[in-house]
C-alpha positions in Angstrom: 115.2 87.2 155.6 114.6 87.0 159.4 117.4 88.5 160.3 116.9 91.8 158.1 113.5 92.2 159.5 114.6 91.6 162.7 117.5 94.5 162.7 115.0 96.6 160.8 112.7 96.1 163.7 115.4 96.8 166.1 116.5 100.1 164.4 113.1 101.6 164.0 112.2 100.6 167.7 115.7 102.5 168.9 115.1 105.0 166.6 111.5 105.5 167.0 111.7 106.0 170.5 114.0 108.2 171.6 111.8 110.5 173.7 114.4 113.3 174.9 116.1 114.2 171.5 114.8 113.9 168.4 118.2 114.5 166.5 120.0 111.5 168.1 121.0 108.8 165.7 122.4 105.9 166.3 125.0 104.3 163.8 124.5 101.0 162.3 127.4 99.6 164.8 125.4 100.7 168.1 122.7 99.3 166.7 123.8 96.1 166.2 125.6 96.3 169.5 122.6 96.9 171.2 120.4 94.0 169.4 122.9 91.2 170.5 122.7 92.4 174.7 118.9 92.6 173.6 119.7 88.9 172.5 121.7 88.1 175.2 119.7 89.3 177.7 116.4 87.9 176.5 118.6 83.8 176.4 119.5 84.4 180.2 116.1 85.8 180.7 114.2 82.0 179.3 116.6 79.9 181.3 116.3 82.1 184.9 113.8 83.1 187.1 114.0 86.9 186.3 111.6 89.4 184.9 110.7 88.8 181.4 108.5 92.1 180.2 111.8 94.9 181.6 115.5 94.6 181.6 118.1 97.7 181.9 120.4 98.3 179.5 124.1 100.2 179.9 126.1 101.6 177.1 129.1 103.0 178.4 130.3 103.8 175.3 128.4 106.4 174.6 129.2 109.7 177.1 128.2 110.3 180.6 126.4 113.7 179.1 124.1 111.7 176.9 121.6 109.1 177.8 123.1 106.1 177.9 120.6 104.4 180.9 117.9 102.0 178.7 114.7 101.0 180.0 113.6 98.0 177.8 109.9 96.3 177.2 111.3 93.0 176.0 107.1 91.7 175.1 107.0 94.9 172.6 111.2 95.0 171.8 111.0 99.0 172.4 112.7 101.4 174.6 110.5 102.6 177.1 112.7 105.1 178.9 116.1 106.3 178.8 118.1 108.7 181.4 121.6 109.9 182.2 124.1 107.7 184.3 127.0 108.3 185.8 130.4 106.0 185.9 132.6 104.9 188.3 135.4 108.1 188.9 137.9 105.1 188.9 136.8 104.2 185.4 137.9 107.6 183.9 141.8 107.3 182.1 143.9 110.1 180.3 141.9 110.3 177.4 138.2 112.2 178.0 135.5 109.7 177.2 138.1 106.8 177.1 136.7 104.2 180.2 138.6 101.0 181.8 136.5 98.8 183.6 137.2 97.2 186.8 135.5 94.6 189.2 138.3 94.9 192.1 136.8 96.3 195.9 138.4 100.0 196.2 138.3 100.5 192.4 135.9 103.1 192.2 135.4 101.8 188.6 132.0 100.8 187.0 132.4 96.9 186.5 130.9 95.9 183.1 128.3 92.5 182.8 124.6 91.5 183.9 123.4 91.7 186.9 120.4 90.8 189.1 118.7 94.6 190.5 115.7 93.6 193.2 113.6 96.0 195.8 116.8 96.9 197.8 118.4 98.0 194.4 121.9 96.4 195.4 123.0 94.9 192.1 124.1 91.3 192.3 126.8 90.9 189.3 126.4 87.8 187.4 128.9 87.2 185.8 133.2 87.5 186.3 133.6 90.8 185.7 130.8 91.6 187.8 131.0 89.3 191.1 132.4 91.5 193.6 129.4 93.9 193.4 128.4 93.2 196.5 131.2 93.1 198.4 131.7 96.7 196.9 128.4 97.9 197.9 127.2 98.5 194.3 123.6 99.9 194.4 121.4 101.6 191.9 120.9 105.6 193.5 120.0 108.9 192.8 122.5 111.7 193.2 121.1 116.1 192.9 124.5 116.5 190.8 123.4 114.1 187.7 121.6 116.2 185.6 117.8 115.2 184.3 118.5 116.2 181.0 121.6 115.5 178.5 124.3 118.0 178.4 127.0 118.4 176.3 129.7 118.2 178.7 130.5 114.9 181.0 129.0 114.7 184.3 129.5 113.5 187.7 131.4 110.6 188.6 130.2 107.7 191.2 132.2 105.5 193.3 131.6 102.8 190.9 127.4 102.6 191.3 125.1 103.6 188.7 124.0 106.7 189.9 121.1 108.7 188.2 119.0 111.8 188.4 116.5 111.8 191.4 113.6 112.2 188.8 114.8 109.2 186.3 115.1 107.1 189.8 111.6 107.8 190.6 110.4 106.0 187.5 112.9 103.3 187.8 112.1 102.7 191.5 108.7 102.3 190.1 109.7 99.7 187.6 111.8 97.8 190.2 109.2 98.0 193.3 106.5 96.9 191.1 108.4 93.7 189.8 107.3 90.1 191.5 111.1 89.2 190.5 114.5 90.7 189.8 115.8 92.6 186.6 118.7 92.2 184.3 120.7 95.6 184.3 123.1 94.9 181.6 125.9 97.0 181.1 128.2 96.9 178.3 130.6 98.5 176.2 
């Protein structure tokens, strides 16, 4: 019985919340996809030393035009924001909307996994697929090109970085300059 209440919960808070299109649905599968990194997140979250009210969630399988950047209140398990984000222009293959994921320097691919996002919003991956983030430079920016508002079409590609509107940064830089200790940015697919 738990665990029914506990997926309704999750799909009326991802459902309830969705603050830029009321017509977006998300399938039973997403859902469940997104409670487990919700899960996930929240284990890693009791055993570190990283914020425990935010985390930042990435679903690259849903496309670059739609909002696919989560900002999470793990006290009140709801979405609290949600924006556009770009991927890695190494991470596109022959099929539109098809990504590969890599965590090699000179990729230009988005590199899947948690990482650790502080004040300088260089993103420290955390786990193997994820480890080289540094070494590539991987930072959470802002970029005029990525649109504020979801599109139909794709839209620009990064060097690999999570790279958002300058008006969704504002409200993340918020979130991440006002934290006494690092959040989780997971990104998964």
């Amino acid at each position: 019985m738990k665990i029914l209440k506990f997926i309704f919960f999750v799909t009326t808070c991802v459902l309830g919340n969705n603050k830029h299109d009321g017509n977006k649905t998300f399938t039973d599968l997403e859902t469940e996809r997104f409670s487990q990194q919700i899960e996930a997140v929240k284990s890693m979250i009791a055993s570190g030393s990283y914020n425990s009210k935010i985390a930042f969630f990435m679903d690259m399988r849903i496309k670059s035009g739609k909002n696919r950047f989560f900002v999470y209140d793990l006290e009140n398990n709801k979405i609290i924001d949600e924006g556009l984000v770009a991927n890695g222009s190494g991470s596109e293959t022959d099929v539109r909307g098809e990504l590969k994921f890599s965590n090699e320097p000179n990729s230009n691919c988005t590199s899947l996994g948690r990482y650790a996002i502080g004040k300088s919003y260089i993103l420290k991956g955390l786990d193997q697929t994820n480890n080289n983030a540094v070494k590539r430079m991987i930072v959470l920016h802002s970029y005029s090109a990525v649109p504020e508002n979801e599109q139909d079409y794709y839209i620009a590609l990064s060097h690999g970085c999570p790279m958002v509107n300058e008006v969704f940064f504002k409200r993340l830089e918020k979130i991440i300059d006002s934290s006494k200790s690092s959040i989780i940015l997971n990104v998964y697919y």
